[in-house]
C-alpha positions as CSV (number, residue, x, y, z in Angstrom):
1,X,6.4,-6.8,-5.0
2,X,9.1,-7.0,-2.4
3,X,8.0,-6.5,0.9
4,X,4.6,-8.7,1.7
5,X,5.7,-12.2,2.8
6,X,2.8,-14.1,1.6
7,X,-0.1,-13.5,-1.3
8,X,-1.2,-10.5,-2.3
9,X,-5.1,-10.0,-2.5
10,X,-5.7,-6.9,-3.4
11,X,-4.3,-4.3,-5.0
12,X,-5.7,0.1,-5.9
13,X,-4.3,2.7,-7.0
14,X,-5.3,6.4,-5.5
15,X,-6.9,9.1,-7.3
16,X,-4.0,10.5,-9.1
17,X,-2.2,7.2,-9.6
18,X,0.4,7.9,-7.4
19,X,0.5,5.5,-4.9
20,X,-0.4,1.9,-5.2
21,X,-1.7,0.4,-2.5
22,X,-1.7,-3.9,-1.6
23,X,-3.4,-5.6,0.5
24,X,-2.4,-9.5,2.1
25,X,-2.8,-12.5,3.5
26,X,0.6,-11.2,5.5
27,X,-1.8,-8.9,7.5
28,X,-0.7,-5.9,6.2
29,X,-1.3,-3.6,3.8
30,X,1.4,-1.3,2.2
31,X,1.5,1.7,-0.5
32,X,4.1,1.6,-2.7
33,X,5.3,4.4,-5.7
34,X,6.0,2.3,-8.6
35,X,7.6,5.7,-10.6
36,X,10.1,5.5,-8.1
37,X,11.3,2.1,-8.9
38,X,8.6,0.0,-7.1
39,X,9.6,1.7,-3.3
40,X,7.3,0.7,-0.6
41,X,6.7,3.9,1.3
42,X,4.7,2.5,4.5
43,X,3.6,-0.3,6.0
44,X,0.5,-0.4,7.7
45,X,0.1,-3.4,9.9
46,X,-1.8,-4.7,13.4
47,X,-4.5,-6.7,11.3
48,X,-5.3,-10.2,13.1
49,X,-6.3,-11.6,10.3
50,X,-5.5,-11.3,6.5
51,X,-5.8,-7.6,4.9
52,X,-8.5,-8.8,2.2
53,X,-9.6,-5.2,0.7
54,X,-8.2,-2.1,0.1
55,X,-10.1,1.3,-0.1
56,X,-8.8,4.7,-1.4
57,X,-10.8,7.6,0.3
58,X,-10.0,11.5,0.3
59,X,-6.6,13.2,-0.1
60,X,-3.4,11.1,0.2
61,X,-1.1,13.8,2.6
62,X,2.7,13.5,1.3
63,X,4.6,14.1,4.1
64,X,9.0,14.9,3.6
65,X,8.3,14.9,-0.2
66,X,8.6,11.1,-0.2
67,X,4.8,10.4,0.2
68,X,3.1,9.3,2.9
């Protein structure tokens, strides 16, 4: 996946297997639409240490009609 700069650790995909989200040792984590050709569609960073696990909870909001 284009985008993480070091190993992926985790990866989940949300309840209607939309979005897949990754987790990495890059401390960040990032959901992704692989329909759409693999597009990330956020980055969600600030970790000080490696992003190890990735829960899925509640509704994902698409916001613009792009996702997230």
């Amino acid at each position: 996946m284009r985008g993480h700069t070091k190993m992926i650790l985790d990866m989940v995909w949300d309840h209607d297997k939309t979005y897949m989200f990754t987790s990495s040792v890059d401390k960040s984590a990032r959901s992704w639409m692989p329909e759409m050709g693999g597009d990330e569609v956020r980055e969600f960073g600030g970790a000080t240490r490696s992003t190890t696990l990735v829960k899925v909870q509640g509704e994902i909001r698409k916001e613009g009609g792009r996702g997230m």
